[in-house]
Short mmCIF file of the C-alpha atoms (twelve columns), coordinates in Angstrom:
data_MODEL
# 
_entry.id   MODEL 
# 
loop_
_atom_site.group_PDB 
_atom_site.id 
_atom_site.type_symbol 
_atom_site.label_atom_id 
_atom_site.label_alt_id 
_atom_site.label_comp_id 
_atom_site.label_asym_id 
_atom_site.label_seq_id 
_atom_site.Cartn_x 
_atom_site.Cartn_y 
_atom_site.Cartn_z 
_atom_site.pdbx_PDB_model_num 
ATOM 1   C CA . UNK A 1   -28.169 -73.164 188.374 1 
ATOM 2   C CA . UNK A 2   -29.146 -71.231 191.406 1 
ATOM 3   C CA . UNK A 3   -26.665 -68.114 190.361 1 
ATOM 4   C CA . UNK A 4   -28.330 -66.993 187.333 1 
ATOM 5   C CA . UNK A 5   -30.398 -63.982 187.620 1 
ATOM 6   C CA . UNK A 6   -34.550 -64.710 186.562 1 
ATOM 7   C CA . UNK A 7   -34.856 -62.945 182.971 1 
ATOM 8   C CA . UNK A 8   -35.839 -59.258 183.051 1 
ATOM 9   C CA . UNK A 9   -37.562 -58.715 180.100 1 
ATOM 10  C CA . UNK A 10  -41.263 -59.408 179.503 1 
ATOM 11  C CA . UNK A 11  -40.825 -61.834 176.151 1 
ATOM 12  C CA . UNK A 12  -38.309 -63.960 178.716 1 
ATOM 13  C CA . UNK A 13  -40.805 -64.377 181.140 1 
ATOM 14  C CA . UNK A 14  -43.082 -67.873 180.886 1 
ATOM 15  C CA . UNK A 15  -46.785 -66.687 180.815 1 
ATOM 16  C CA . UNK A 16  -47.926 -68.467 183.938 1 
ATOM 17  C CA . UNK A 17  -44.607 -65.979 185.441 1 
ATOM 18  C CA . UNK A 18  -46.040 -63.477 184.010 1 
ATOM 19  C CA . UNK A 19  -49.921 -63.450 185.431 1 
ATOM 20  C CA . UNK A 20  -47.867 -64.218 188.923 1 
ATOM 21  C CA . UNK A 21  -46.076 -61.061 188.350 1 
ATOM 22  C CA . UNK A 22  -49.278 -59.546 187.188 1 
ATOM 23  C CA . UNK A 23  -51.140 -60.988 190.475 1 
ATOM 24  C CA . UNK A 24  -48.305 -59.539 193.234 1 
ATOM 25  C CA . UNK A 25  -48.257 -56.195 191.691 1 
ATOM 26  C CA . UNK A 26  -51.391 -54.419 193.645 1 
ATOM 27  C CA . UNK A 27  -50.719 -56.097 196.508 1 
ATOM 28  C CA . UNK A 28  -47.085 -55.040 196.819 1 
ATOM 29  C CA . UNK A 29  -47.802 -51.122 195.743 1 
ATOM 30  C CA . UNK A 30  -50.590 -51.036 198.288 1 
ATOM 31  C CA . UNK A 31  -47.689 -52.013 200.637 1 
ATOM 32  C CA . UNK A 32  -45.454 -49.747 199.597 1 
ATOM 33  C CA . UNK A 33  -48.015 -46.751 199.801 1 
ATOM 34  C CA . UNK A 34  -49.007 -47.966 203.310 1 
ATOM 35  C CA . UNK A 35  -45.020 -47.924 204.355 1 
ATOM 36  C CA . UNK A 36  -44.291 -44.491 202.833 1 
ATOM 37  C CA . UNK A 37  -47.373 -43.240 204.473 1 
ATOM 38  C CA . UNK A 38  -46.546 -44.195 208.036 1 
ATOM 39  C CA . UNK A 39  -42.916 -42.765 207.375 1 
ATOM 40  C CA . UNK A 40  -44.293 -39.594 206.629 1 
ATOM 41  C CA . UNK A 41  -47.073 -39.568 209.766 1 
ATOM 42  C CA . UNK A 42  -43.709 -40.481 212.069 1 
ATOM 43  C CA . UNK A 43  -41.618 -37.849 210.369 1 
ATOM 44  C CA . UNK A 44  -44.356 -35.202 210.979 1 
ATOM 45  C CA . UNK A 45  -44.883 -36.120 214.346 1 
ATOM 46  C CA . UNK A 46  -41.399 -36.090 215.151 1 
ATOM 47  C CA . UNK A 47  -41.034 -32.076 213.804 1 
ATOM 48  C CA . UNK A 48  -44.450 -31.600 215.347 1 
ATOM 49  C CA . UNK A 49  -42.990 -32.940 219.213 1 
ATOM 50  C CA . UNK A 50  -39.661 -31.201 218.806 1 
ATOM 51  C CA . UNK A 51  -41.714 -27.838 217.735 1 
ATOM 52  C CA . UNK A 52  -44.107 -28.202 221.141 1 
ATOM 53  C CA . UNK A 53  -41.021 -28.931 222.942 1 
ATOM 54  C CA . UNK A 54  -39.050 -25.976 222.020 1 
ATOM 55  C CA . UNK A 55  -41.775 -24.017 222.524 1 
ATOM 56  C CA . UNK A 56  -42.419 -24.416 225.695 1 
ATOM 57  C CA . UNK A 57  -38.866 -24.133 226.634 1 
ATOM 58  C CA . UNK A 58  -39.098 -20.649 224.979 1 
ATOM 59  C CA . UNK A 59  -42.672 -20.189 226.821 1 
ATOM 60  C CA . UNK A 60  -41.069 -21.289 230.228 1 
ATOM 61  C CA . UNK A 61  -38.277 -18.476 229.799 1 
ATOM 62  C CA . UNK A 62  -40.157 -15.867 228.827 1 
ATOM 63  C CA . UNK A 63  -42.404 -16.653 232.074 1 
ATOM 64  C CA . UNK A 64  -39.314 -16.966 234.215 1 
ATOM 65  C CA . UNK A 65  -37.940 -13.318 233.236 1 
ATOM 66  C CA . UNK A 66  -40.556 -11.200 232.550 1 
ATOM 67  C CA . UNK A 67  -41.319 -10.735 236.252 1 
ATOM 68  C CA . UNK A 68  -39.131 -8.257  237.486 1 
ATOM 69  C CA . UNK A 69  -36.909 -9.507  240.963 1 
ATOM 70  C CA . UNK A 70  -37.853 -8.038  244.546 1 
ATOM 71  C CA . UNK A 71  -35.107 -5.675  244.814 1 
ATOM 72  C CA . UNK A 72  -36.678 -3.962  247.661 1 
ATOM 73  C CA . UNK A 73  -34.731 -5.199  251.189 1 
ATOM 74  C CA . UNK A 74  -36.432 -6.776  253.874 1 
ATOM 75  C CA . UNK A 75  -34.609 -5.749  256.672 1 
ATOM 76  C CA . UNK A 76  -33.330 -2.649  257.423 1 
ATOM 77  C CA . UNK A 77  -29.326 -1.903  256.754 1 
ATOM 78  C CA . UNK A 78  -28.428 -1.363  260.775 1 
ATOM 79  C CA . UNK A 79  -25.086 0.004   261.573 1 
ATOM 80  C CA . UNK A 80  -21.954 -1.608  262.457 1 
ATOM 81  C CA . UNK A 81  -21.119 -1.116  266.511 1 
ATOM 82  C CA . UNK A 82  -17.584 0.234   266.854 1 
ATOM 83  C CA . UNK A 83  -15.475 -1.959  268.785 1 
ATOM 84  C CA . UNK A 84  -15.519 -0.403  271.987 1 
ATOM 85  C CA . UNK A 85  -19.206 -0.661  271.972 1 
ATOM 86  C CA . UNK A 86  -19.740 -3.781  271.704 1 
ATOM 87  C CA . UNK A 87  -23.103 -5.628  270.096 1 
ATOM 88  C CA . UNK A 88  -25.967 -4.363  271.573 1 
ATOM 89  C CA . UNK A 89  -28.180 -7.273  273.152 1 
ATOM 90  C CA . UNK A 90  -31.298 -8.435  270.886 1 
ATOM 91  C CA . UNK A 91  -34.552 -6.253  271.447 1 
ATOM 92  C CA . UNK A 92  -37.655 -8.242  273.533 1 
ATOM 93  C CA . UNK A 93  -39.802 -7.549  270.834 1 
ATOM 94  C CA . UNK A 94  -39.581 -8.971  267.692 1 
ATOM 95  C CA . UNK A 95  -42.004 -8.543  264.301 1 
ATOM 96  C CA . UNK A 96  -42.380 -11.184 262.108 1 
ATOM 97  C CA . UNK A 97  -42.530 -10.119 258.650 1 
ATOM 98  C CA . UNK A 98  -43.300 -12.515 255.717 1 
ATOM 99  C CA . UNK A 99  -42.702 -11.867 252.359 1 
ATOM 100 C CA . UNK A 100 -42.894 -13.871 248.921 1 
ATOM 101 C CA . UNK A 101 -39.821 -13.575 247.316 1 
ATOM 102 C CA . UNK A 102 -39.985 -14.329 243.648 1 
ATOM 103 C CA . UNK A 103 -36.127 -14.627 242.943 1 
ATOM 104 C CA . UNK A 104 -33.433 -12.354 243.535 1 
ATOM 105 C CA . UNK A 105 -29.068 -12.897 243.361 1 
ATOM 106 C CA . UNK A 106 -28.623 -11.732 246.606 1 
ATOM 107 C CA . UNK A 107 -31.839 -13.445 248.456 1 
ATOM 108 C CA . UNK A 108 -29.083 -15.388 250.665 1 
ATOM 109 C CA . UNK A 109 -27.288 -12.158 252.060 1 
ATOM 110 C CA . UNK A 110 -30.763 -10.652 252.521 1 
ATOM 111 C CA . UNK A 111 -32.189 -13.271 254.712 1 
ATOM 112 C CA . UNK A 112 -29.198 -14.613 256.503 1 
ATOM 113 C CA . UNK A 113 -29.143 -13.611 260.124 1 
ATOM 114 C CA . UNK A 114 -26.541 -10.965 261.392 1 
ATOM 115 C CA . UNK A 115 -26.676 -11.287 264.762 1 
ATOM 116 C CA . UNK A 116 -25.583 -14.807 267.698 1 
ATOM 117 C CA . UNK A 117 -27.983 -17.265 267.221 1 
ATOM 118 C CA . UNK A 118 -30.380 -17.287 270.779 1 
ATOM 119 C CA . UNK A 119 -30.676 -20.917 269.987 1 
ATOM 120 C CA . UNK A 120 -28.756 -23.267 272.348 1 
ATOM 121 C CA . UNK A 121 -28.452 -26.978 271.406 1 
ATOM 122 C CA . UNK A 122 -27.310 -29.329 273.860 1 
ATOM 123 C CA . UNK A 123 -27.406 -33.219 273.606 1 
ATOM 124 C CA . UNK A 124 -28.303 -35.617 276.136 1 
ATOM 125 C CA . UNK A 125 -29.209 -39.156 276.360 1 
ATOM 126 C CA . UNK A 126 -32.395 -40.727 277.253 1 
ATOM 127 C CA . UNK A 127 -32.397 -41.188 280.830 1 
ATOM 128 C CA . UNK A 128 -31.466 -37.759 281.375 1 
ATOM 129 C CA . UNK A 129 -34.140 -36.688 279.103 1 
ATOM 130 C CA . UNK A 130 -36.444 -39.095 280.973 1 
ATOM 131 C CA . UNK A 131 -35.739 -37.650 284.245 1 
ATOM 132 C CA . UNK A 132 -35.977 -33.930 282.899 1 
ATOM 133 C CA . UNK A 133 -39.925 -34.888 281.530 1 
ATOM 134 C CA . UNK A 134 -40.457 -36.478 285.153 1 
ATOM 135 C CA . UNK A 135 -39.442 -33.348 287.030 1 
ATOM 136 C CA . UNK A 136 -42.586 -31.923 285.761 1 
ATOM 137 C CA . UNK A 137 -44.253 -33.858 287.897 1 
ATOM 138 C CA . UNK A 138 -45.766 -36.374 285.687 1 
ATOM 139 C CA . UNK A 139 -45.006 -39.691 284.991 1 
ATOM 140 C CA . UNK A 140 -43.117 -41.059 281.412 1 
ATOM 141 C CA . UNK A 141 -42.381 -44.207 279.869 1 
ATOM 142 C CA . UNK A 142 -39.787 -44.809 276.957 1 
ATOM 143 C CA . UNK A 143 -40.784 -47.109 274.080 1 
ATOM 144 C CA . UNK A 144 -37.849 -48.101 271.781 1 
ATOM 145 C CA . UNK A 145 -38.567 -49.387 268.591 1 
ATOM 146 C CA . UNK A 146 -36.039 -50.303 266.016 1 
ATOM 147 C CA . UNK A 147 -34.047 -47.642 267.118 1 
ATOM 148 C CA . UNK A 148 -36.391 -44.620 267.812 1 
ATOM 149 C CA . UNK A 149 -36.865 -43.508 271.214 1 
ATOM 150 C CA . UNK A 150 -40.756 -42.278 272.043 1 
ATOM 151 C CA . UNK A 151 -41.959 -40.852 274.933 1 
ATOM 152 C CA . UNK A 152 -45.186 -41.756 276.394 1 
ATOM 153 C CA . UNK A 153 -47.340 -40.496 279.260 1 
ATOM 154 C CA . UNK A 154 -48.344 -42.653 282.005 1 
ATOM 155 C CA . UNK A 155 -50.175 -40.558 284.839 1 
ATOM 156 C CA . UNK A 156 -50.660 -36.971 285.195 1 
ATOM 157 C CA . UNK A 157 -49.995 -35.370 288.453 1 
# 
């Protein structure tokens, strides 16, 4: 008769059921203690990491914005050429001026450059970059290695 339900009642029970009963009882209310105890540690922990988290995601912000940007320019504001004057031709002298800049909206329209690049980039292969290291008077070698050309001295004039 494995569908009947085991009696509920204490006068049902057999006594040798009953000192069994008697017997698991500690053991399984030490268990459950133990399992409601650990469910509490993980739910505090939990509240404890999302807490630290969200505060230093507030910390973080306040750190981020309570610096005031660099509103200050870095270059001076210089005066559009009309068109029949042309653009005047770059000065000889240049400063270098460096600056930390924190963070600002317009940093890129700052520091972009205004005038033609001086910078002239032309491409050539390896034998007429060979030839352009040996009119100096030395003498070169080229070492390729898995596709990388290098450049090597030999003898110095």
């Amino acid at each position: 008769m494995p569908d009947q339900l085991p009696p509920t009642s204490q006068d049902e029970l057999s006594p040798i059921a009953r000192e069994r009963r008697d017997a698991m009882l500690p053991t399984l209310l030490a268990e459950v203690r133990r399992v409601r105890r650990r469910r509490t540690a993980t739910r505090v922990a939990s509240i404890a990491g999302a807490c630290f988290l969200i505060s230093g995601v507030l910390a973080l912000a306040l750190l981020r914005t309570s610096q005031p940007p660099s509103v200050r320019p870095l270059v001076k504001a210089q005066t559009l050429p009309t068109p029949g004057e042309g653009i005047p031709a770059p000065s000889t002298t240049r400063s270098v001026q460096i600056e930390i800049v924190q963070g600002s909206p317009d940093i890129l329209e700052r520091l972009s450059l205004r005038t033609p690049s001086l910078v002239r980039v032309e491409y050539i292969n390896t034998d007429q970059a060979l030839a352009l290291l040996q009119s100096t008077g030395d003498r070169y070698g080229m070492i390729e290695i898995a596709g990388r050309v290098e450049f090597q001295l030999i003898a110095q004039r």
